[in-house]
C-alpha positions, 0 to 999 in steps of 0.5 A: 502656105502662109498660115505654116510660115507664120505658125512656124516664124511664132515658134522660131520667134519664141524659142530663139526671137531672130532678126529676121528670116529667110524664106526659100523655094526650089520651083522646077527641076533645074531649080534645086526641087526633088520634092516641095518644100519650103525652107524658113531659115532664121538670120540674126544681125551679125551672123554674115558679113557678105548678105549677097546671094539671099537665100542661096548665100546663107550658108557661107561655105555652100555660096557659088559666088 
């Protein structure tokens, strides 16, 4: 799993050099999971105001709070 995240935050880091980034998984049913799969999701300074809610608040109009 490590070595997939690292090859995938190289690529992000050449194609699009991010701040940061986000690493999400869903573990069990009444988690969110249908199927396994990590999320690596890229976050730039700036890009939200509000960084409550880690990973689940990355997409502002998606955020439950």
């Amino acid at each position: 799993m490590d070595e997939l995240l690292f090859k995938g935050e190289k690529l992000l880091d050449e194609h699009y050099q991010p701040d940061g980034y986000n690493i999400g998984v869903n573990c069990g049913e009444v988690a969110g999971q249908t199927i396994f799969h990590v999320h690596l999701i890229p976050s730039y300074k700036g890009d939200m105001e509000d960084l409550h809610g880690g990973v689940r608040g990355v997409i502002p109009e998606k955020r439950v709070y």
